[in-house]
SEDOKE-940464 format. One record per residue (C-alpha): residue number from 1; z, x, y; residue in one letter. Coordinates in Angstrom, 1 decimal, decimal comma, padded with zeros to 4 digits, m for minus. Each point is the difference from the previous one (the first is absolute). Layout:
  volo      up    east   north  senu
   NUM       Z       X       Y     a
...
This chain:
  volo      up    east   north  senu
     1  m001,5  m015,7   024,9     x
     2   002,0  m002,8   001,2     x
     3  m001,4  m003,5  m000,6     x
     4   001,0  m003,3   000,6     x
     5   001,2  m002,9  m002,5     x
     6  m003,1  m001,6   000,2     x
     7  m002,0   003,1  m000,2     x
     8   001,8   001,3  m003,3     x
     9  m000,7  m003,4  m001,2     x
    10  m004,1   000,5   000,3     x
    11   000,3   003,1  m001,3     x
    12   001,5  m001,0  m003,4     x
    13  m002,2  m003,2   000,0     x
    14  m003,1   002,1   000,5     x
    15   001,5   002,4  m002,8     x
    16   000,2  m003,8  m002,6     x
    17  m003,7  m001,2   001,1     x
    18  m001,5   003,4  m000,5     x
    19   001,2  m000,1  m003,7     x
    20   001,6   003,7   001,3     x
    21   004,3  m000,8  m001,1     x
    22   000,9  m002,5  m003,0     x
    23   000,9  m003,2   001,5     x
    24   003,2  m000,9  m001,0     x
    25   001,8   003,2   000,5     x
    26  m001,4   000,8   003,3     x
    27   002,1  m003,4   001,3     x
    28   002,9   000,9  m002,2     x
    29  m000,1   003,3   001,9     x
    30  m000,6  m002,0   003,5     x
    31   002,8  m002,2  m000,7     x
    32   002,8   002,7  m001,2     x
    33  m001,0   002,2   002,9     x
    34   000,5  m003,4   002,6     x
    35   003,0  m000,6  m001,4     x
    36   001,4   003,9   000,2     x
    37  m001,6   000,6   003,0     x
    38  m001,9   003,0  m001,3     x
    39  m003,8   000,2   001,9     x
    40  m002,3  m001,6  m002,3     x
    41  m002,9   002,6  m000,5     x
    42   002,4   002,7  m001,0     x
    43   001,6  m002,5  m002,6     x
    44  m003,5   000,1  m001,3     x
    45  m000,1   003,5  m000,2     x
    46   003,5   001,0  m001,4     x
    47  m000,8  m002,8  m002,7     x
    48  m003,5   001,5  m000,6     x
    49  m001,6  m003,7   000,5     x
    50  m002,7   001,7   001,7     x
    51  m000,9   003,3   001,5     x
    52   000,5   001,2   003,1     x
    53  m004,2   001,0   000,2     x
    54   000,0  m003,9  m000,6     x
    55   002,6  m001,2   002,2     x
    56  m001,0   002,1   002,6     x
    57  m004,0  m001,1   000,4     x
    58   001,3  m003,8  m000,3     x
    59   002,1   000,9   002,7     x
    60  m002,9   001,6   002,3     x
    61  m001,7  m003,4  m000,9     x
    62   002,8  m002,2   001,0     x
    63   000,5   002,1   003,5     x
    64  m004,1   000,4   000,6     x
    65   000,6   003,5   000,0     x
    66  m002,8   002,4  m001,3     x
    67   000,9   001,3  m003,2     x
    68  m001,5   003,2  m001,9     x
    69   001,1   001,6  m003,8     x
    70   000,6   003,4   000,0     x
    71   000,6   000,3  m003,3     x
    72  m002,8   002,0  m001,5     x
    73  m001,2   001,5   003,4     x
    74  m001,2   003,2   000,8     x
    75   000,7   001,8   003,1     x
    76  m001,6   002,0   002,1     x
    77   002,4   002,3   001,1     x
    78  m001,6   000,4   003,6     x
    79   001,0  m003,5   000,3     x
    80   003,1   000,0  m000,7     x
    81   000,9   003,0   002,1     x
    82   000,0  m002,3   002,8     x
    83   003,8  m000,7  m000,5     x
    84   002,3   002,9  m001,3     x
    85   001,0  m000,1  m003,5     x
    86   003,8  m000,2   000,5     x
    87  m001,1  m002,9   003,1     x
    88  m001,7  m002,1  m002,8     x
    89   002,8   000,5  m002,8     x
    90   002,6  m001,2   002,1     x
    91  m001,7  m002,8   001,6     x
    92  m001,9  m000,6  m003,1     x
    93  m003,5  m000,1   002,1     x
    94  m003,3   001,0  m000,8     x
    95  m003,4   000,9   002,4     x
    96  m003,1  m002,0  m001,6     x
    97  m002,2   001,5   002,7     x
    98  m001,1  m001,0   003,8     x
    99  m002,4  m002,7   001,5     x
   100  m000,6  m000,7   003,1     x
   101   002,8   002,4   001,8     x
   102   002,8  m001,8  m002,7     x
   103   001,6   001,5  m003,0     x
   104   000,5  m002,5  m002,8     x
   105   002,7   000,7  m001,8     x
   106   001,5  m001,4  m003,3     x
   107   003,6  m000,7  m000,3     x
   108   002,8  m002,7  m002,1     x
   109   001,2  m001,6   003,2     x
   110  m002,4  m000,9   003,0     x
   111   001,8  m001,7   002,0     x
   112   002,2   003,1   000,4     x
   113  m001,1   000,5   004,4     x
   114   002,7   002,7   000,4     x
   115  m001,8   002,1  m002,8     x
   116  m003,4  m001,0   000,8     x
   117   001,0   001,2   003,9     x
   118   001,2   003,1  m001,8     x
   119  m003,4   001,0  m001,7     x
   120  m002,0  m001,3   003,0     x
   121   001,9   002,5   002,5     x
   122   000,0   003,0  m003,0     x
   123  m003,8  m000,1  m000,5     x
   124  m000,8  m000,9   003,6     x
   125  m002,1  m003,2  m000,5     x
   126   000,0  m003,6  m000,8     x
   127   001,2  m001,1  m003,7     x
   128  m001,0  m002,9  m002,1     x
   129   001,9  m000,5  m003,2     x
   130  m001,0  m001,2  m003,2     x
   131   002,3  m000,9  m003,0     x
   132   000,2   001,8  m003,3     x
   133   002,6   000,2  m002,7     x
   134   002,7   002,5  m000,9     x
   135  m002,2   001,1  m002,5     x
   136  m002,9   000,7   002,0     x
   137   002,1   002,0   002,5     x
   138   001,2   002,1  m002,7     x
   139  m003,1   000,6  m001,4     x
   140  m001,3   001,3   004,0     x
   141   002,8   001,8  m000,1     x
   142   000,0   001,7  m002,9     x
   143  m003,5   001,6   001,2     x
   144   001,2   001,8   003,3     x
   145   001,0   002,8  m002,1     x
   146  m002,6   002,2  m001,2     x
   147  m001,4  m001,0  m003,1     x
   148  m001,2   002,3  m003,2     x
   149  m003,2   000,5   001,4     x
   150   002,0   002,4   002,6     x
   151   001,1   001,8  m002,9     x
   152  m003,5   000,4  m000,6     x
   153  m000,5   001,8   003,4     x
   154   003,6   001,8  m000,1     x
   155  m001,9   001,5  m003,2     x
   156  m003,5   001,3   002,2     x
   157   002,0   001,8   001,9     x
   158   002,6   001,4  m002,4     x
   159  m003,4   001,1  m001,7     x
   160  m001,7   001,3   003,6     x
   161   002,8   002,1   000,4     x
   162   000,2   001,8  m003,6     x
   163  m003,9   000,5   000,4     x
   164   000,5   001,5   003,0     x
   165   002,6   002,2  m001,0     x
   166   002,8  m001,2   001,9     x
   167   002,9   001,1  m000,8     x
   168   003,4  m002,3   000,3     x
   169   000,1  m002,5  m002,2     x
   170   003,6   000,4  m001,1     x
   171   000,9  m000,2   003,7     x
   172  m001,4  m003,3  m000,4     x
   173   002,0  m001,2  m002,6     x
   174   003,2   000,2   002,2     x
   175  m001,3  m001,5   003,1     x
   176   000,4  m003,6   000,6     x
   177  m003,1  m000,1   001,8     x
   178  m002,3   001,6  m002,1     x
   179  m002,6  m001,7  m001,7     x
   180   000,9  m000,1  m003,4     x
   181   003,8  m001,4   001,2     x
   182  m002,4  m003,0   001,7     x
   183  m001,8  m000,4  m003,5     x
   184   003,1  m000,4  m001,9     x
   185   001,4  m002,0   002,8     x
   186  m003,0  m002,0  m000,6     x
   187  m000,3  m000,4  m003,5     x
   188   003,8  m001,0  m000,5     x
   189  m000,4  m002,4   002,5     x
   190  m003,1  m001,8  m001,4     x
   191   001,7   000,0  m003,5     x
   192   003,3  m001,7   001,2     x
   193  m001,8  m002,1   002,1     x
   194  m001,8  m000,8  m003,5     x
   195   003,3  m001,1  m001,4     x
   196  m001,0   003,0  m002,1     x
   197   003,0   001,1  m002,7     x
   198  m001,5   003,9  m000,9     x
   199  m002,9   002,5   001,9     x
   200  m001,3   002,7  m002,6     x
   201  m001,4   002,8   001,4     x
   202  m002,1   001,5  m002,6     x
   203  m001,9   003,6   000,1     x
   204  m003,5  m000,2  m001,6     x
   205  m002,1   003,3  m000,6     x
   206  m002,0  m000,7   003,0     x
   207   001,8  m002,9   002,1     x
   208   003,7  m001,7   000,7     x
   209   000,4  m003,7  m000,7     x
   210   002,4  m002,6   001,3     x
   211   001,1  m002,9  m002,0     x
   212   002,3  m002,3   000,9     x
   213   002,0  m002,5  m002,4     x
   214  m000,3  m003,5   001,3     x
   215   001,6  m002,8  m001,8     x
   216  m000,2   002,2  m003,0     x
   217  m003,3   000,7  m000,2     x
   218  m001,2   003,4   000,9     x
   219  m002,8   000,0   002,5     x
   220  m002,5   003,2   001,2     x
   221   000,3  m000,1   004,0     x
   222  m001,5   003,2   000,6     x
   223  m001,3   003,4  m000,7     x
   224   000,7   002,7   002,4     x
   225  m001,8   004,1  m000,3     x
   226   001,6   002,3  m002,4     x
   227   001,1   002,2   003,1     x
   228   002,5  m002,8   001,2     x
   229   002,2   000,2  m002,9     x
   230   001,9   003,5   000,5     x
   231   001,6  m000,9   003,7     x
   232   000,5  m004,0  m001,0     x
   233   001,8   000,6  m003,3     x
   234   002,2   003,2   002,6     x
   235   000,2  m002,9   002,5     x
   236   001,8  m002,4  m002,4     x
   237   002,1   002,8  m001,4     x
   238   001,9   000,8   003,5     x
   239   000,8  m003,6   001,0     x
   240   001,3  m000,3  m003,9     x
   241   002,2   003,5   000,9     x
   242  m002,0   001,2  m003,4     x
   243  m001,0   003,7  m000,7     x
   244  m003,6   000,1   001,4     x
   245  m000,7   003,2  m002,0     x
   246   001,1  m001,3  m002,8     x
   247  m003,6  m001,0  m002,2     x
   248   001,1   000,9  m003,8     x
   249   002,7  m002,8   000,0     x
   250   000,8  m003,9   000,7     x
   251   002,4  m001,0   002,7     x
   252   001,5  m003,2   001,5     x
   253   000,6  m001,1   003,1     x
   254   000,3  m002,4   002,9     x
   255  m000,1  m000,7   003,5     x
   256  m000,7  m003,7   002,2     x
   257  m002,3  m001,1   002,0     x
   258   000,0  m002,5   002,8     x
   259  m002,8  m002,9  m000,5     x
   260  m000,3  m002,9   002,1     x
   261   003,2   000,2   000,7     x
   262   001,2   000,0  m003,3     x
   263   001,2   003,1  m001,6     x
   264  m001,5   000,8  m003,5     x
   265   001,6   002,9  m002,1     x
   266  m002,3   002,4  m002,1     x
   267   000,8   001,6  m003,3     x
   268  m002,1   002,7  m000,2     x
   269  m000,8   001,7  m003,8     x
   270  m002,6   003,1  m000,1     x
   271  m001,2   001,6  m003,0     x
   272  m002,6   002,7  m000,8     x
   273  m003,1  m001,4  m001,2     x
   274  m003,7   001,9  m001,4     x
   275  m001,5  m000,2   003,6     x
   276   003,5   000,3   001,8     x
   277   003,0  m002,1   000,9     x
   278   000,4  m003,5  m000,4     x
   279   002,2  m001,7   002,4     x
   280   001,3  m003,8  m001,2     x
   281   001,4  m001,6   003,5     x
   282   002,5  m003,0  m001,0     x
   283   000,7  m002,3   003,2     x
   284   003,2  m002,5  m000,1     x
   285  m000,6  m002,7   002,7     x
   286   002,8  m001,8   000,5     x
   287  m001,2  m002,3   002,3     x
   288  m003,0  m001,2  m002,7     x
   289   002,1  m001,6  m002,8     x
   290   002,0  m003,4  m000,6     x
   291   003,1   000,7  m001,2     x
   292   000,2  m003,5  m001,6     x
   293  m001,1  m000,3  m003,6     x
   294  m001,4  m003,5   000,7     x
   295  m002,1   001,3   002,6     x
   296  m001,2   002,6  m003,0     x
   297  m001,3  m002,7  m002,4     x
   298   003,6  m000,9  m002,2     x
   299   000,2  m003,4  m000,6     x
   300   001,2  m002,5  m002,8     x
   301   001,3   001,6  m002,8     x
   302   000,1   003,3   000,7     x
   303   001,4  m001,0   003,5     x
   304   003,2  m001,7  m001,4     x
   305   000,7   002,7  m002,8     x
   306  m000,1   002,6   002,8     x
   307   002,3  m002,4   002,0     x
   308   002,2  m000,7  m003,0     x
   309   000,5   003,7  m000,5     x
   310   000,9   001,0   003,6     x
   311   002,9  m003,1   000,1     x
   312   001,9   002,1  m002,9     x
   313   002,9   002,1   001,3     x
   314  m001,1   003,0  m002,6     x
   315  m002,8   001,4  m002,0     x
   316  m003,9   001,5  m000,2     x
   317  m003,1  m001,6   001,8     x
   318  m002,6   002,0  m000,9     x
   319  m003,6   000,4   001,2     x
   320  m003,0   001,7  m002,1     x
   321  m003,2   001,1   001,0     x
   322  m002,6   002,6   000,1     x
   323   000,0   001,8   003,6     x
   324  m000,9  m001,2   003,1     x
   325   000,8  m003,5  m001,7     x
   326   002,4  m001,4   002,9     x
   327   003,6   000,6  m002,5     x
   328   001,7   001,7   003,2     x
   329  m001,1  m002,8   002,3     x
   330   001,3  m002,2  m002,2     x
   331   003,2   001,4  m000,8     x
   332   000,5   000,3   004,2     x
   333  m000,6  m004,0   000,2     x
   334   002,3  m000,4  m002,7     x
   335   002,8   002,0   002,0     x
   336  m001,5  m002,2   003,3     x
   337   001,0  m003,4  m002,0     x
   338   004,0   001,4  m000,5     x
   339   000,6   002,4   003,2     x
   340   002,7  m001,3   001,7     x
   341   002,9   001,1   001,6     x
   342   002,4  m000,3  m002,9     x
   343  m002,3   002,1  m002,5     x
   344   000,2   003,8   000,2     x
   345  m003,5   000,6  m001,3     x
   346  m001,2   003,8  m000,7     x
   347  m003,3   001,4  m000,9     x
   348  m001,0   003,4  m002,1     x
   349  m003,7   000,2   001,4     x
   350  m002,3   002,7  m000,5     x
   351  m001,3  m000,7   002,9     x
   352   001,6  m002,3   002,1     x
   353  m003,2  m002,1   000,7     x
   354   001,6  m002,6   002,2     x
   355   003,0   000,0   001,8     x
   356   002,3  m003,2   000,4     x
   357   002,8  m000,5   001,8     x
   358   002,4  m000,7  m001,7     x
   359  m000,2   001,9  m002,5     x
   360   001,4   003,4  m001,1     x
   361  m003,1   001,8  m001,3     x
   362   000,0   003,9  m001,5     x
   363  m002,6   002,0   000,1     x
   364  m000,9   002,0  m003,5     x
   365   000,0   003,6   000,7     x
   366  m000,2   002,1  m003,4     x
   367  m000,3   003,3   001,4     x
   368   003,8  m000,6   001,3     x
   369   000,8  m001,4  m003,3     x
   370   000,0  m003,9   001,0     x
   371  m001,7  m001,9  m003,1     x
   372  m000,2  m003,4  m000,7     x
   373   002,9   001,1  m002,7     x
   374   002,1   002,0   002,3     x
   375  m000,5  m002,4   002,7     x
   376   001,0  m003,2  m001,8     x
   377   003,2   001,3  m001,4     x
   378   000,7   001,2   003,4     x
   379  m000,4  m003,5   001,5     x
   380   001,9  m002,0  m002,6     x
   381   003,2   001,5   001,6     x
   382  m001,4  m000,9   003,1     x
   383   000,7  m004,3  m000,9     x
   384  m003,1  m000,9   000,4     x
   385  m000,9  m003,9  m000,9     x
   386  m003,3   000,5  m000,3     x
   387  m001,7   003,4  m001,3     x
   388  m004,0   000,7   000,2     x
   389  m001,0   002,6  m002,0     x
   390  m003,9   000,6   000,8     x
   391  m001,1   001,3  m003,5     x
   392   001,8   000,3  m003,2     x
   393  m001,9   003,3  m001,1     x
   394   002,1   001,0  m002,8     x
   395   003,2  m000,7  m002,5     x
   396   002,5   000,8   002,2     x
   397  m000,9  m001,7   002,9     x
   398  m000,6  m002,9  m002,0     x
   399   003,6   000,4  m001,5     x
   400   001,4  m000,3   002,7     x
   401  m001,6  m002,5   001,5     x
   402   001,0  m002,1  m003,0     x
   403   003,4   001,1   000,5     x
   404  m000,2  m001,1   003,7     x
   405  m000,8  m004,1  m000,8     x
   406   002,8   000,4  m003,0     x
   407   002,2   001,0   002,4     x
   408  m000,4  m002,8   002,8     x
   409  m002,9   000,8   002,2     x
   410  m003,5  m001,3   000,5     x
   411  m003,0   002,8  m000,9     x
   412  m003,4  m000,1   001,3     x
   413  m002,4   002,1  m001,8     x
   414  m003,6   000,8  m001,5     x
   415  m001,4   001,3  m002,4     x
   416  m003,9   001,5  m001,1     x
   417  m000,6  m002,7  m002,7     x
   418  m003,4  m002,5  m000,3     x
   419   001,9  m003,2  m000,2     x
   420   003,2  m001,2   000,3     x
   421   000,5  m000,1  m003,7     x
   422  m000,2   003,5  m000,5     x
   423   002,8   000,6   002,3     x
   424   002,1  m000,8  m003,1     x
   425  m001,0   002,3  m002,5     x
   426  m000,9   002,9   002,5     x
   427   003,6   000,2   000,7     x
   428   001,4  m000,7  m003,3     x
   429  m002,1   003,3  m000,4     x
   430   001,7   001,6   002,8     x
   431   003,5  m000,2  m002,2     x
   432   001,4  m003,1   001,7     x
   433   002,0  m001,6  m002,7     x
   434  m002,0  m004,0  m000,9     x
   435   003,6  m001,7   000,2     x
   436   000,6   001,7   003,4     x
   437  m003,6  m000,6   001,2     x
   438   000,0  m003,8  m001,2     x
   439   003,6  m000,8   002,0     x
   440  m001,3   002,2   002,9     x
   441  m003,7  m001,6   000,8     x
   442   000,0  m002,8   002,3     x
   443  m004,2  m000,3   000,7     x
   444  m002,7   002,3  m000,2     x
   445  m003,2  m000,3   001,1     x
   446  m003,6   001,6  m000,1     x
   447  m002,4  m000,2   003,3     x
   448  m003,4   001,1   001,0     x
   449  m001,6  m000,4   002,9     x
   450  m003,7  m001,6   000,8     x
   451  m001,7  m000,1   002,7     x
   452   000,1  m003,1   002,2     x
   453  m003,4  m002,1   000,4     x
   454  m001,0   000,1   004,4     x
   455   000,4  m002,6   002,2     x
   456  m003,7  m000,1   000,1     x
   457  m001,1  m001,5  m004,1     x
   458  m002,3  m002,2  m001,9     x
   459   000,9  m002,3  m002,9     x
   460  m001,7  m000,4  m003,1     x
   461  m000,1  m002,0  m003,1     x
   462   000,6   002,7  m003,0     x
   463  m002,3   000,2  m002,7     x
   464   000,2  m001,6  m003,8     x
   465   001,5   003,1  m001,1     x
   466   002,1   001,1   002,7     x
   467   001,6  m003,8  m000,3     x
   468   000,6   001,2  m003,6     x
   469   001,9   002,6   000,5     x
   470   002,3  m001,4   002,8     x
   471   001,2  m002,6  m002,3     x
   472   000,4   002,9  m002,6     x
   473   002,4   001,4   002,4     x
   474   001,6  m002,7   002,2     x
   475  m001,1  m003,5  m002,2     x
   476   003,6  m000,6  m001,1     x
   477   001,5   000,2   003,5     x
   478  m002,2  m001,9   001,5     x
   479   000,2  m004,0   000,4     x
   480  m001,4  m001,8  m003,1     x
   481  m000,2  m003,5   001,9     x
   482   000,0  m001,1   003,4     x
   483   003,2  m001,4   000,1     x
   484   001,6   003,7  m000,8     x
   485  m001,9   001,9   003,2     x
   486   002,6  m000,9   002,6     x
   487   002,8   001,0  m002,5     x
   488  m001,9   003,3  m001,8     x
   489  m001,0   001,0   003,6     x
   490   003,5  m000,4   001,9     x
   491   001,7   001,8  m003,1     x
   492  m002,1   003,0  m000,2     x
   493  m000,8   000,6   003,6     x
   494  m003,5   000,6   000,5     x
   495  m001,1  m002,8   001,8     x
   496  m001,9  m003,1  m001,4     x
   497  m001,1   001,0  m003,5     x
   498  m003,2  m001,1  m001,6     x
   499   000,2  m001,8  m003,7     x
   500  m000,6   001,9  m003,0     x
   501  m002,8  m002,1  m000,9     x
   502  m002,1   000,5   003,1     x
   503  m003,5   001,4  m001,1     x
   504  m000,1   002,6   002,4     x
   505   002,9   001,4   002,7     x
   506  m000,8   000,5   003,8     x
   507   000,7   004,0   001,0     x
   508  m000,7   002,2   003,1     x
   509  m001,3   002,7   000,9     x
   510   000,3   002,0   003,3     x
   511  m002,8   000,7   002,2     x
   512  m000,4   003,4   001,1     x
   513  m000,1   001,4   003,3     x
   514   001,5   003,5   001,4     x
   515   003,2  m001,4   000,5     x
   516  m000,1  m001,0  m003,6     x
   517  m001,4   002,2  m002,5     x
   518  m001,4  m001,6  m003,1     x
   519   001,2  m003,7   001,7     x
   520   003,7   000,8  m000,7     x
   521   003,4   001,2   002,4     x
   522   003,2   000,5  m000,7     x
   523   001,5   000,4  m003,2     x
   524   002,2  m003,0  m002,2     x
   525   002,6   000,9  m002,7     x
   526  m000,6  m001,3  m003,9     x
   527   003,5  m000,7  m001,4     x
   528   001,4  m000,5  m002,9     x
   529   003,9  m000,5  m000,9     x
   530   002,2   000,0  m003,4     x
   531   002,9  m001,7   000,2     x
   532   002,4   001,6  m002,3     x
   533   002,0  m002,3  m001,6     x
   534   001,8  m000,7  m003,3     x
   535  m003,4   000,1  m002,1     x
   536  m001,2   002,9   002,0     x
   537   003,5   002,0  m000,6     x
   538  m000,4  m000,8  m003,3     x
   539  m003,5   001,5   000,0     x
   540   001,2   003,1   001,6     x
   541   002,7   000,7  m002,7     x
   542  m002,2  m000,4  m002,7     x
   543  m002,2   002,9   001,7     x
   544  m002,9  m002,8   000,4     x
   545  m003,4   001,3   001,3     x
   546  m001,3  m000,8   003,7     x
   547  m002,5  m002,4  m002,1     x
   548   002,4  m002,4  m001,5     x
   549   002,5   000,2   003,0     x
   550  m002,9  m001,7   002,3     x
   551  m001,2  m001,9  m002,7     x
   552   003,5  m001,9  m000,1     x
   553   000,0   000,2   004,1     x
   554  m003,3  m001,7   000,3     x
   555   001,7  m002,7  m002,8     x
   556   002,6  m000,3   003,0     x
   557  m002,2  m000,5   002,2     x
   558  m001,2   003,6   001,5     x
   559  m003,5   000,1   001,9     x
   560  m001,4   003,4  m000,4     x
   561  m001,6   002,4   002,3     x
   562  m003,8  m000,9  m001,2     x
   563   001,2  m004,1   000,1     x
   564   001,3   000,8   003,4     x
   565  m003,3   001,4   001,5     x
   566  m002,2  m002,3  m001,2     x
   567   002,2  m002,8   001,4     x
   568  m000,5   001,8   002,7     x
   569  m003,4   000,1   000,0     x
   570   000,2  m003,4  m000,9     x
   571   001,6  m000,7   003,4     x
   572  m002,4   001,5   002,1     x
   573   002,4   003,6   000,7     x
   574  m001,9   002,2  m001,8     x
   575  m002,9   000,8  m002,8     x
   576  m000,2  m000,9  m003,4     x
   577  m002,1   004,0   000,2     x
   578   002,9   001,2   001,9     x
   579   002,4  m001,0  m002,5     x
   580  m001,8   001,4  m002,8     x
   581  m000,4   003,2   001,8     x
   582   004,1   000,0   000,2     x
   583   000,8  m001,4  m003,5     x
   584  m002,6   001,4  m002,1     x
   585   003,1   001,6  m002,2     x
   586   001,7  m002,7  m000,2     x
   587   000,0  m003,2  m002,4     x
């Protein structure tokens, strides 16, 4: 929406007086964008001074133009059949209903005639916008395509039919039109549109449920009759090119779908269970994550040992974690930070999650005999600069990785340890030599991942005992005067920093809504990093345990993964619960 000088101006003024941006960086942000010549509102935005929900309403304000949030709306789909789905994606329009012989409609730019003209002349009668945010589009969006409730009905009729004896059903599984190819149409759509990671489809004795994986939490969507199961789990099978009369054994698979847009590969596992076959659906969005480990939570510290690591021309960065705790996102931003031109940088993957350009990546295919082992010797005459191995799995593989940064090149790898300590020992057990592992190890690092607090959250002043054990965790990183917040706070990077004295610490909590289960959305990585230095190396050759290497690295200055949450938390990102949920393992 194009506004004037003076305009812009109200807008962020309203934004101050309202209490809605912090003062002081909303006119640093006004004045860099002046002076670059950048609009002013999107400088807000890319610098996350405020949202664009915000920035948008202040803006409908400002321009006395009526102003709804979508956000946590339900639709009624007869409504918004009044413009075509593919009409309102592209145009980014949504039917709120008629009054009077007018459509309202909800759209980011209003003063857009030529569109308004458009929708006027498609729908055959007057239109009167209103403004919404991105946001709110999305979420209007998202609910033009059938939600699990017609699953529900896909599942009468699947039922109707059996009962009457109709025969069939596998003729169903391989047409595109068929019902149950519009029920799993609809239920992978609703789970990607969920930023949802898994879907288990799970056989009961006398029903099928659905769960999807959102932000790591595993959630119960629906449950469909017993009599679905057979010609869903066959229609799965034939777009994964599996054997669909093959019940006795597990297979893997894969195939993509289109979503918004946005194509999402699935990795498909089935496996014979009591009541029947499982099926585990993996989906890889890779429109959905940052690629930029500052944008996944690094910071201080950790940040400028990962940094320090990359800037070597050889040797091991290494990332530990349980699954599904972000170690391949974070080895791609790591290979984001260094791609350039005059790197050759080549991946072993198994799979190739996300492609860059850019970059040379391989594909693991064991049944061809390409291994992580056989793959990484195979590359090393291939001059690589920079070599990604996606797992070290066993001693060979870790060999020759090690062999790979003695030799001049950079490795990427990770490794199924709980902290980044353990990554020591774990391959000292693997056979790696300690004086070959210690001259070899730039930085390794542990991660989880928490889930992020909404938009939408609360604050609250934490009880005696919760205050307790904060300071237990965090006390001796936090300021112990006021003269040492600005410095503490600037040094560790999580904002302004309370004192270690305060009597009780200010946390959120998310509020929930459907958008938001349980108040939170979207996930932020926990992080800790181990130099390894001279006293480390030192540790490492005298066959030191993962305790008294991070006892040494905290000496040095380490923060570790449960210090890092509740900073965190501390900072308003996520949950002191949510980190505790994550951590519980660790010390």
């Amino acid at each position: 929406m194009l506004l004037t000088k003076e305009q812009e101006q109200s807008v962020v003024k309203l934004l101050i007086e309202d209490g809605l941006v912090d003062s002081s960086l909303a006119q640093k942000t006004y004045s860099e964008a002046e002076a670059s010549g950048q609009p002013v509102l999107a400088a807000l935005k890319s610098k996350s001074v405020a949202s664009d929900d915000i920035i948008q309403h202040a803006t409908a304000i400002v321009t006395k133009t009526p102003y709804i949030d979508l956000r946590n709306i339900k639709f009624d789909k007869d409504k918004l059949l009044k413009i075509p789905q593919d009409t309102a994606k592209a145009h980014k329009v949504v039917p709120l209903g008629e009054k009077d012989g007018q459509l309202f409609v909800a759209v980011i730019d209003p003063t857009n005639i030529q569109r308004m003209d458009y929708i006027s002349t498609l729908v055959k009668m007057a239109v009167r916008p209103m403004m919404t945010s991105e946001a709110g589009i999305q979420n209007a969006l998202m609910q033009y395509v059938a939600d699990l409730k017609d699953v529900d009905r896909v599942a009468e009729r699947e039922q109707e039919q059996d009962q009457a004896g109709a025969g069939g059903k596998e003729v169903q599984t391989i047409t595109q039109d068929s019902p149950i190819s519009k029920a799993l149409t609809s239920i992978l759509d609703y789970a990607a549109k969920s930023k949802a990671s898994d879907i288990h489809i799970e056989p009961l004795e006398k029903s099928l449920v659905i769960r999807c994986r959102v932000d790591g939490v595993l959630r119960k969507t629906m449950e469909l009759p017993k009599s679905i199961e057979p010609a869903l789990v066959s229609r799965i099978k034939i777009m994964a090119k599996l054997k669909i009369d093959e019940h006795r054994l597990p297979q893997d698979g894969q195939f993509s779908v289109l979503v918004n847009d946005n194509e999402i590969d699935l990795r498909i596992a089935t496996s014979p269970v009591v009541w029947g076959e499982q099926v585990v659906i993996r989906l890889l969005d890779k429109s959905g994550t940052s690629m930029e480990v500052e944008e996944m939570g690094m910071t201080g510290r950790a940040l400028k040992d990962v940094m320090a690591g990359i800037s070597r021309p050889n040797g091991m960065i290494l990332t530990s974690g349980p699954t599904g705790s972000g170690k391949t996102t974070t080895l791609y931003a790591l290979v984001k930070k260094i791609k350039n031109e005059t790197v050759n940088i080549v991946t072993l993957e198994d799979p190739v999650e996300y492609k860059m350009d850019g970059v040379n990546q391989i594909q693991i295919n064991t049944d061809a005999g390409l291994t992580f082992a056989s793959g990484l010797r195979s590359i090393l005459r291939q001059d690589p600069d920079v070599v990604m191995v996606g797992e070290i799995r066993d001693a060979e593989t870790a060999n020759l990785a090690v062999q790979a940064a003695l030799t001049g090149h950079l490795v990427f790898s990770t490794l199924h340890t709980n902290s980044a300590a353990g990554i020591l020992p774990r391959l000292l057990d693997m056979g790696i030599e300690p004086f070959l592992l210690a001259s070899t190890l730039n930085t390794v690092i542990g991660q989880r991942l928490a889930r992020r607090v909404s938009e939408r959250k609360e604050s609250f002043q934490t009880p005696e005992m919760e205050t307790a054990a904060i300071k237990q965790i965090v006390g001796n990183l936090l300021p112990q005067t006021p003269a040492d917040v600005a410095i503490v706070s600037e040094k560790l990077g999580y904002g302004t920093l309370p004192l270690a004295t305060s009597p009780h610490f200010t946390l959120v909590k998310g509020i929930e809504t459907e958008d938001a289960p349980g108040g939170y959305k979207g996930r932020i990585g926990l992080f800790e990093t181990i130099d390894v230095d001279d006293d480390i190396q030192k540790l490492i050759v005298a066959h030191a345990t993962s305790g008294d290497i991070m006892r040494v690295a905290k000496m040095k200055g380490t923060i570790t993964m449960r210090q890092d949450g509740v900073m965190k938390a501390l900072a308003g990102l996520t949950t002191i619960e949510e980190v505790n949920r994550v951590s519980s393992d660790l010390a």
